[in-house]
NUNU-656347 format. One line per field, with one value per residue (C-alpha): x, y, z; residue number from 0. Coordinates in steps of 0.05 Angstrom, whole numbers, padded with zeros to 5 digits. Each point is the difference from the previous one (the first is absolute). Layout:
! residues N
u [X/...]
v [Y/...]
w [Z/...]
nr [NUM/...]
***
This chain:
! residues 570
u [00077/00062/00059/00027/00045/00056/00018/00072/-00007/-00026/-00007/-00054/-00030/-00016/-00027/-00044/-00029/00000/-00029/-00048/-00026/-00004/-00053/-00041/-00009/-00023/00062/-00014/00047/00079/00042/00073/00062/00054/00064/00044/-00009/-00081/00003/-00026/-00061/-00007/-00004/-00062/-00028/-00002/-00027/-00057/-00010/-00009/-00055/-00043/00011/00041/00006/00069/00024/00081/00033/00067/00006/-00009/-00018/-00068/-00012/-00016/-00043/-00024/-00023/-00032/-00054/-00014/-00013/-00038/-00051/00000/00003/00051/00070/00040/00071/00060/00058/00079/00063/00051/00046/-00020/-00068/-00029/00024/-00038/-00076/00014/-00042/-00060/00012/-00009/-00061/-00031/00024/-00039/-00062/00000/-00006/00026/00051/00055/00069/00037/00071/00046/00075/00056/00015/00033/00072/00007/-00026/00050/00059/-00017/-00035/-00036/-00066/00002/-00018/-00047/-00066/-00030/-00035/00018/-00072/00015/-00073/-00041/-00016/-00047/00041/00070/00034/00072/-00010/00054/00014/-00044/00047/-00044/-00016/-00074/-00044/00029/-00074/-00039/00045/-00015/-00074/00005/00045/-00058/-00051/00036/00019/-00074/-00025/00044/00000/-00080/00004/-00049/00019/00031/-00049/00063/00014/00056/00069/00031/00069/00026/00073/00015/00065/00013/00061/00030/-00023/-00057/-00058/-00022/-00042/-00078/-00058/-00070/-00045/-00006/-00005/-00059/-00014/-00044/-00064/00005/-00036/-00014/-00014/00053/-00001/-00051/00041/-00039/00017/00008/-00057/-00014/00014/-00078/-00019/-00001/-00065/00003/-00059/-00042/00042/00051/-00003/00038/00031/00023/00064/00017/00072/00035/-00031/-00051/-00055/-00065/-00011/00016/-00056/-00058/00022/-00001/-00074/-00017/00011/-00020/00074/00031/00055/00069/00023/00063/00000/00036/-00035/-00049/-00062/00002/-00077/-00077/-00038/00045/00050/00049/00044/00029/00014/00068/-00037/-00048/00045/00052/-00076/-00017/-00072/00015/00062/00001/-00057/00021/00001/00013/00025/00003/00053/00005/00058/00064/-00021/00067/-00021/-00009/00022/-00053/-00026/00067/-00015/-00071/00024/00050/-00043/-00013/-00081/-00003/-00014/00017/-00014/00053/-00026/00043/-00024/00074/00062/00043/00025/-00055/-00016/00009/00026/00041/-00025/-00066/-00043/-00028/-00043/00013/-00048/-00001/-00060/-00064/-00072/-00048/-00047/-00069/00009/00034/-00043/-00052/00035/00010/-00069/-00007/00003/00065/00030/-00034/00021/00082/-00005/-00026/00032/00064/-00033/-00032/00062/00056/-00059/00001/00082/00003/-00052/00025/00065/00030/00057/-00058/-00052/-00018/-00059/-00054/-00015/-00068/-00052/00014/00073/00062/00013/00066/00008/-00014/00049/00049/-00001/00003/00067/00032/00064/-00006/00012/00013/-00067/-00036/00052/-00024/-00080/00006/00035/-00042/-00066/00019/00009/-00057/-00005/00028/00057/00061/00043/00065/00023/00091/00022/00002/-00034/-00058/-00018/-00017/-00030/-00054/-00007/-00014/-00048/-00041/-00061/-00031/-00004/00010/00056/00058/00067/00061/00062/00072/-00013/00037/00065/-00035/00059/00008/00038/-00038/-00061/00000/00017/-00064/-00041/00009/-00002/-00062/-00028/00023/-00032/-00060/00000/00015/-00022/-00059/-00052/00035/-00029/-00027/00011/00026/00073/00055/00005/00063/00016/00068/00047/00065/00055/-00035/-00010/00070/00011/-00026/00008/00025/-00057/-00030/00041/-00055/00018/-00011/-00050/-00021/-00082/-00002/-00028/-00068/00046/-00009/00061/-00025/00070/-00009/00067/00013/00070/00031/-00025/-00048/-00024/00056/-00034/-00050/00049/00029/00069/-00022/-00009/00061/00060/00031/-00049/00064/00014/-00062/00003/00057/-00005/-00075/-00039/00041/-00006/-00013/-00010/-00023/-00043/-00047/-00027/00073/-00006/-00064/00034/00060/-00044/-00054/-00057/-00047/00008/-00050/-00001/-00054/00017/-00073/-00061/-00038/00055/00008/-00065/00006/00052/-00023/-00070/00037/00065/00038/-00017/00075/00057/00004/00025/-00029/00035/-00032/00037/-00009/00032/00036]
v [00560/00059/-00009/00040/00054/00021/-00038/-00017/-00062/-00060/-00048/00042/00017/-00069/-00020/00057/-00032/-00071/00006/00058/-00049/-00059/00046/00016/-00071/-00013/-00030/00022/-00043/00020/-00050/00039/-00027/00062/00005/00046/-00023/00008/00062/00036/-00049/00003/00069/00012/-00056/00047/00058/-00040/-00024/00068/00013/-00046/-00045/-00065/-00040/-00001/-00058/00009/-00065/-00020/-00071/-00016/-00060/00020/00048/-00044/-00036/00063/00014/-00073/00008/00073/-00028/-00067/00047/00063/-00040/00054/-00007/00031/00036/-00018/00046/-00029/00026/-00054/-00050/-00058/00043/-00028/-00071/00009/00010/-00065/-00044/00042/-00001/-00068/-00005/00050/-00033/-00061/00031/00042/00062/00063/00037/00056/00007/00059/-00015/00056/-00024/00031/00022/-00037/00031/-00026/-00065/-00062/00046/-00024/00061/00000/-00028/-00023/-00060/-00035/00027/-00004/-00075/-00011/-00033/-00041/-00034/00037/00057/00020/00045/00034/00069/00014/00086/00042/00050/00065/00054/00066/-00010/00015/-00057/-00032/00018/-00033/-00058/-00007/00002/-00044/-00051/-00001/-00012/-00055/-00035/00010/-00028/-00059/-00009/00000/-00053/00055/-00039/-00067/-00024/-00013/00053/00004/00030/00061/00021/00074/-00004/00077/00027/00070/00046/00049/00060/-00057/00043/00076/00030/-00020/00058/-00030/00050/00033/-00063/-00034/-00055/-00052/-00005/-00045/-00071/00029/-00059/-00026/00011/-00047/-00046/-00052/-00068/-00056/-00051/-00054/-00071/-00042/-00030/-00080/-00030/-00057/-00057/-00046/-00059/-00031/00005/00057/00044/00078/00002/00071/00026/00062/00063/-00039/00049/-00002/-00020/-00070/-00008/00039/-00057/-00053/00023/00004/-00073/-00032/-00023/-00010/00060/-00026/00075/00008/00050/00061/-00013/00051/-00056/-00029/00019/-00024/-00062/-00040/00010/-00072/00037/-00079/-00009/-00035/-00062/-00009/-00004/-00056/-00042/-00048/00022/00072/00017/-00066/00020/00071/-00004/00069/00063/00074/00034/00070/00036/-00026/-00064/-00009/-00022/-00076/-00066/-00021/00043/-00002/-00081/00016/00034/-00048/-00058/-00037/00005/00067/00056/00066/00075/00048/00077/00058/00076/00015/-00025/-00034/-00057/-00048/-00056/-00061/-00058/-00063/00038/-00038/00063/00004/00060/00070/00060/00077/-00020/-00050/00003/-00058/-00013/-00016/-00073/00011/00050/-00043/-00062/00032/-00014/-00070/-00044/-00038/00070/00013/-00057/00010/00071/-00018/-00058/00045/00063/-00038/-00049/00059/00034/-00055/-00010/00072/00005/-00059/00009/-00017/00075/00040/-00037/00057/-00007/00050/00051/-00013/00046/-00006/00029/-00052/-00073/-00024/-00034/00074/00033/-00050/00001/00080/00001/-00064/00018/00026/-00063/00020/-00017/00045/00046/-00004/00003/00056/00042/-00016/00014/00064/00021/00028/00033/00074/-00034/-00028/-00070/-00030/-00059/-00014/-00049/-00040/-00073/00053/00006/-00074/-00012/00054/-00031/-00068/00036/00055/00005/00062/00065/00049/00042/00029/-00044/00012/-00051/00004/-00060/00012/-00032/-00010/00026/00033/00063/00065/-00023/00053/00055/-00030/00013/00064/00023/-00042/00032/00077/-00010/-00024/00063/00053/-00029/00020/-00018/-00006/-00038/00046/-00055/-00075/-00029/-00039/-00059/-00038/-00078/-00025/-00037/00015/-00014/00031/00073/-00002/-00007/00066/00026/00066/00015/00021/00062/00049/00081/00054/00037/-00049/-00022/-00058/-00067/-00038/-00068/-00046/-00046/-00072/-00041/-00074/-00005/-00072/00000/-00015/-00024/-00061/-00001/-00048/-00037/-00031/-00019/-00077/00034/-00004/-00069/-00021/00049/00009/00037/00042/00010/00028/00044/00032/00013/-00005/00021/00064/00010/00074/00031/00077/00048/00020/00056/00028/-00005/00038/00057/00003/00011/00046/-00056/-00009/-00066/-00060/-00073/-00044/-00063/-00031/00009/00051/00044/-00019/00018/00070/00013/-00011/00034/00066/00011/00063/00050/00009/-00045/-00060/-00075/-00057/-00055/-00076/-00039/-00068/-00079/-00030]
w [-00331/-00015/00019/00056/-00049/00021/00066/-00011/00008/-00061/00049/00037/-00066/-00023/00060/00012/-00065/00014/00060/-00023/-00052/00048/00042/-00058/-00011/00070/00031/00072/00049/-00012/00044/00010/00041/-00001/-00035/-00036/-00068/00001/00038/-00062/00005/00073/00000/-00061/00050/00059/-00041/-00033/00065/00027/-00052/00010/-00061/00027/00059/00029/00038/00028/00013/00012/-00014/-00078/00015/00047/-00049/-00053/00038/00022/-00077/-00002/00046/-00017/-00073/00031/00036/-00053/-00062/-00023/-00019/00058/-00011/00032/-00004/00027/-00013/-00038/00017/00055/00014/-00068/00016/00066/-00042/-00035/00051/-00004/-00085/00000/00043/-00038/-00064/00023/00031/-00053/00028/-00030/00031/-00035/00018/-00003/00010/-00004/-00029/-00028/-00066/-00062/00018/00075/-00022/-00003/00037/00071/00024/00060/00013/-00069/-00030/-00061/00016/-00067/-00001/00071/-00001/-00057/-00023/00068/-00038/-00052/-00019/00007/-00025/00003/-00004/-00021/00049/-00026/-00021/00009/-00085/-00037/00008/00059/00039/-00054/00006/00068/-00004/-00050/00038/00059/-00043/-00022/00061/00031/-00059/00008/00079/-00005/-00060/-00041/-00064/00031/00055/00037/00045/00045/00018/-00043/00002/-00026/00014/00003/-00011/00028/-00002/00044/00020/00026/00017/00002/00049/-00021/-00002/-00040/00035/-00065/-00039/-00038/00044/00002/00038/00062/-00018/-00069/-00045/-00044/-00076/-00022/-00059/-00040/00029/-00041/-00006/00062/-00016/-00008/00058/-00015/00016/00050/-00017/00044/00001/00045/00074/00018/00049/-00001/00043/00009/00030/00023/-00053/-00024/00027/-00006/-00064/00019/00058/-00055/-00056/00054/00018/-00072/-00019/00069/00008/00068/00017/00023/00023/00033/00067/-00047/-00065/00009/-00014/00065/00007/-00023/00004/-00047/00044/00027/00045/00023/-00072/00018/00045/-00057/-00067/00044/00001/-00048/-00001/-00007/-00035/-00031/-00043/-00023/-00077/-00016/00035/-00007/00023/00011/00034/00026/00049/00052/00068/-00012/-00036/-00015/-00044/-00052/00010/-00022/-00072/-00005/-00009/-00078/00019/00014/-00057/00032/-00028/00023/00008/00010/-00019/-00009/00002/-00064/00057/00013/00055/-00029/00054/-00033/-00067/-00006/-00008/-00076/00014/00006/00004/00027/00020/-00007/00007/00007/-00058/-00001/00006/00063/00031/-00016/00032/00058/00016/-00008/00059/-00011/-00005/00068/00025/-00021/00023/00079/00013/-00007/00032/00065/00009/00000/00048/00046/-00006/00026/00052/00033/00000/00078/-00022/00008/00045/00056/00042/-00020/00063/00017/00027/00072/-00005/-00001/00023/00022/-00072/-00032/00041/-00007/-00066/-00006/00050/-00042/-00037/-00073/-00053/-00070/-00019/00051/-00020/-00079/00016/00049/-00050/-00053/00044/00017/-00084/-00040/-00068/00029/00031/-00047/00023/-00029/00013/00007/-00025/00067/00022/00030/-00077/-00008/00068/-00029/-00066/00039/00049/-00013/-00027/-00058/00006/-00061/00032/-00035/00007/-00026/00007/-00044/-00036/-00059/00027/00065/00043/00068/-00031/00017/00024/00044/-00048/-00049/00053/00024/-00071/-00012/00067/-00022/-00074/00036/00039/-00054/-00055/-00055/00051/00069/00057/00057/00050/-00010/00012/-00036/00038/-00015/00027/-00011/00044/00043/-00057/-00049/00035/00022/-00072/-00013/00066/-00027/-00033/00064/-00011/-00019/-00034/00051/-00025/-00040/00009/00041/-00016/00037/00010/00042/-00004/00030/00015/00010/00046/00008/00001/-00066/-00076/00028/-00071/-00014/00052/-00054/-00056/-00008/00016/00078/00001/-00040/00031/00062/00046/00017/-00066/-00016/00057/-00017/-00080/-00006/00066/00010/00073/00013/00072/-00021/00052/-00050/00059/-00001/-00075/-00012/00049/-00036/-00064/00029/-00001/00049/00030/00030/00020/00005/00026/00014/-00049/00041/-00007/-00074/-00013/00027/-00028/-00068/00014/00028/-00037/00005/-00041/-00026/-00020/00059/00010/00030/00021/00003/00042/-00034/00026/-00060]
nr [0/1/2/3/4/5/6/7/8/9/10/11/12/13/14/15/16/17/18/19/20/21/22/23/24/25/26/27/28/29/30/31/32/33/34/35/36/37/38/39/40/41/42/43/44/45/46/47/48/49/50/51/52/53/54/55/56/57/58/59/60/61/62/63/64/65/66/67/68/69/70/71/72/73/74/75/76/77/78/79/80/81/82/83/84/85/86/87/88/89/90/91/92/93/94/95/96/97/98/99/100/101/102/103/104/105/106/107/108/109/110/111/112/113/114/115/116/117/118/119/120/121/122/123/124/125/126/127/128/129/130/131/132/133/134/135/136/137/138/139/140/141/142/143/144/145/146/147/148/149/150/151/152/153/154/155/156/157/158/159/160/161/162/163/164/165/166/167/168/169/170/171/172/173/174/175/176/177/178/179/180/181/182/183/184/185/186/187/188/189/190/191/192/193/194/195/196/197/198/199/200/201/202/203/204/205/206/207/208/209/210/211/212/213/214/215/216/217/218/219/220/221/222/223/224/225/226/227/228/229/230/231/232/233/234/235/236/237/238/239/240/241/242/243/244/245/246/247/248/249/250/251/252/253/254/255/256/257/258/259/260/261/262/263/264/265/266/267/268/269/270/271/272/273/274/275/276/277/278/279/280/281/282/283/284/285/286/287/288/289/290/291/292/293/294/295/296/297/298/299/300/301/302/303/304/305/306/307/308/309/310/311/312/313/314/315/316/317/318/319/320/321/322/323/324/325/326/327/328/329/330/331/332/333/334/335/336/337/338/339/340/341/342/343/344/345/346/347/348/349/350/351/352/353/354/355/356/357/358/359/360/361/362/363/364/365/366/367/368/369/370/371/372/373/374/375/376/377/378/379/380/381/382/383/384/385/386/387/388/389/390/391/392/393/394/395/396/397/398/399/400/401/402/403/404/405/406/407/408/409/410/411/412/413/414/415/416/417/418/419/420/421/422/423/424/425/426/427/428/429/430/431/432/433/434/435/436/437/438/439/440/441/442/443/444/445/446/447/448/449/450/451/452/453/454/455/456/457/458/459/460/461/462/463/464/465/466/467/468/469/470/471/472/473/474/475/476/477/478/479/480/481/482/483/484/485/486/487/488/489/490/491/492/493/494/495/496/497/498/499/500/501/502/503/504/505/506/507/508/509/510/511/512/513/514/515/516/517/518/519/520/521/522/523/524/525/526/527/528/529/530/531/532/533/534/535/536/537/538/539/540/541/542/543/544/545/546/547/548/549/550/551/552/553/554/555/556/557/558/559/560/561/562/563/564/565/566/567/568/569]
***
């Protein structure tokens, strides 16, 4: 793309080519949180923004921004942009780096910084920005601050090719977070005209570059009794090799497998029996398993062989390092196709399927009387006016979800209570796994939902549904803060609100300290109006303390931005 000649100002120059270059390679999401050293950025932002070619998202905490990137990439499968200004507003990405870094999921920073000669003399909003990251990124470049000379706008486009061939892992398989740490000196932007420019064509596909040669698939043989256990980003893939071999499917609620006729949604009441997780011999792992014990126990164990598979990724999942086995991905052979047939493979597979089956149908969380044909008994209407539980809380939400619609999971006990209960359905689930934190799970989603929206092939109806609890959306509260002007996203925000972090409820630490103790430094006690929240943010607001009005709620969400609060006992 030309530079824009004659501006006045480097700075602008190189980033009308950086960012000109990023468009023609289909970056479409650009992430930006306003400051004075990026305004040169900012400002080619607003005016490719203004033509069409990039989607501009204004936030003012770095921190939600990043986030903010992360689910836009989730959904898109595109690197997103996100533009800051230097000093403490890099530090503030670094929590969204390292999720990113572990989910690997590409994102590119732009930080703007200062040049060589204010470095290391205290100036202000100056600090070591270069490696900031340390090992998070897949790459990082220190740029000199452009200085108006020939070649600077080939250097540029160069540079983005560069870090959107490392973010999406084009040569690594082990995509991730990018860092260009860009110095710029005064006069710090010009104004920015690219009417007249060469630009690209919105959604115009990206150079097409050779790609380096997949990996073989290793062949998986008749043999050992075996399981496929598939965790957060395994995807489909897991649930079509699980059907292939006749193997039961161990899928966790935000694997993306949690489907199909293999399917042993109680999976964590079957491996702690003797006659069922006893007898695994082998297992297939695909993804990043996180939401129980027993699996890691599982690996861990001198009998079991395990096969690792991850598409990408140069960090693998390897509990106690027992795993001998690692693949970008397997098939099964003949012999196990064939095997899958036999009746001892028949057998293995439905005693798994039909026991999980009858774990979860039976289960006293969910047990509701059916409403018969002659309208409600008092049982039926009891049960309908009863006081949301947790579980109720988990099925209802993941009921009302179908393939149009889009659900992530926080980082909450709500998480687990769904892994534990709910039964398949091939619906798309996100969760930040990676690190498995509470930071900006409200920023994720409302960039997952927005992607979802405006994305190659947007959803004419559908919503982002996401289900976290109290602590962890006052975590990110101020991601509620949408951009006038700004499109808005279909979120449904489902709050479990009992109270305080109950998840600690479950770990040994609440039966061996003080109970006042654990209240105090643990529990975190929090007494937030969520309605006066949602006003304060623009959100429309619900509650739905019983399961009828649960259920309507989820079946006739707001078409815009709203909150729903779950009042929940601890």
């Amino acid at each position: 793309m030309p530079e824009a000649s004659g501006s006045g100002s480097p700075a602008t120059d190189f980033s009308v080519a950086l960012l000109g270059e990023f468009a023609r390679l289909g970056v479409r999401d650009v992430v930006l949180s306003p400051g004075a050293r990026s305004q040169a950025l900012a400002l080619v932002c607003a005016e490719l923004e203004r033509l069409d070619l990039i989607r501009l998202h204004v936030r003012i905490d770095e921190r939600g921004a990043g986030f903010l990137a992360l689910g836009l990439a989730v959904e898109s499968g595109r690197p997103a942009l996100v533009v800051c200004t230097s000093g403490t507003a890099v530090a503030n990405l670094h929590p969204a780096v390292l999720e990113a870094h572990h989910s690997g999921v590409p994102m590119i920073l732009l930080t703007a910084d200062r040049p060589d000669e204010l470095r290391g003399i205290r100036s202000n909003q100056t600090t070591v920005q270069p490696g900031l990251f340390g090992p998070a990124t897949r790459l990082c470049v220190d740029v000199p601050a452009p200085a108006g000379q020939p070649g600077e706008a080939a250097a540029a486009a160069a540079l983005a090719c560069q870090a959107t061939d490392a973010a999406t892992g084009r040569d690594s398989a082990d995509p991730g977070p990018v860092q260009l740490n860009l110095a710029f000196r005064e006069p710090l932007s010009a104004p920015v005209d690219l009417t007249e420019h060469s630009l690209p064509a919105v959604d115009s596909p990206a150079p097409v570059r050779p790609r380096p040669e997949p990996a073989p698939a290793v062949r998986v043989a008749a043999g050992p009794r075996t399981v496929v256990i598939a965790g957060t980003g395994a995807t489909a893939a897991a649930e079509a090799f699980a059907r292939s071999g006749g193997w039961p499917l161990l899928a966790e609620v935000s694997s993306g497998a949690r489907f199909g006729p293999n399917l042993v949604g109680a999976y964590r009441e079957l491996l702690q029996a003797d006659e069922f997780g006893g007898r695994v011999e082998r297992a297939v792992v695909f993804g990043h398993p996180t939401l129980s014990r027993e699996i890691p126990a599982l690996l861990q164990r001198d009998d079991v062989d395990t096969i690792v598979v991850a598409a990408t990724g140069a960090e693998w999942f390897n509990p106690g390092r027992r795993v001998r086995v690692f693949a970008r991905s397997v098939i099964a052979d003949e012999t196990a196709v064939v095997a899958a047939g036999t009746r001892e493979a028949r057998e293995w597979l439905g005693r798994w399927v039909m026991t999980s089956r009858q774990l979860l149908d039976g289960s006293p969380d969910l047990a509701t009387p059916p409403v018969g044909e002659r309208g409600m008994t008092r049982a039926e209407l009891a049960a309908l006016r009863a006081p949301v539980t947790r579980p109720i809380l988990v099925d209802a939400v993941w009921r009302a979800s179908w393939p149009h619609d889009r659900l992530v999971l926080g980082a909450s006990r709500l998480i687990r209570e769904a892994d534990r209960l709910v039964g398949g359905k091939k619906i798309p689930v996100h969760s930040n796994r990676g690190l498995a934190g509470i930071d900006g799970t409200v920023a994720t989603a409302v960039g997952i939902a927005l992607a979802s929206q405006f994305g190659p092939e947007p959803r004419p109806a559908g919503v982002t549904r996401l289900l976290l609890g109290d602590l962890a959306l006052l975590h990110d509260a101020g991601s509620l803060l949408l951009t006038p002007g700004e499109p808005r996203p279909r979120l449904q925000v489902i709050v479990g609100n009992d109270g305080g972090g109950t998840i600690f409820d479950g770990l040994e630490v609440a039966a061996s300290a003080r109970t006042e103790s654990v209240a105090r430094v643990l529990f975190t006690p929090q007494r937030m109006d969520f309605e006066l929240l949602a006003a304060a943010y623009g959100w429309e607001y619900g509650i739905a303390g019983t399961r009828s009005e649960l259920e309507q709620a989820l079946t006739m969400p707001p078409a815009g931005p709203s909150l729903l609060e779950v009042p929940l006992a601890r």
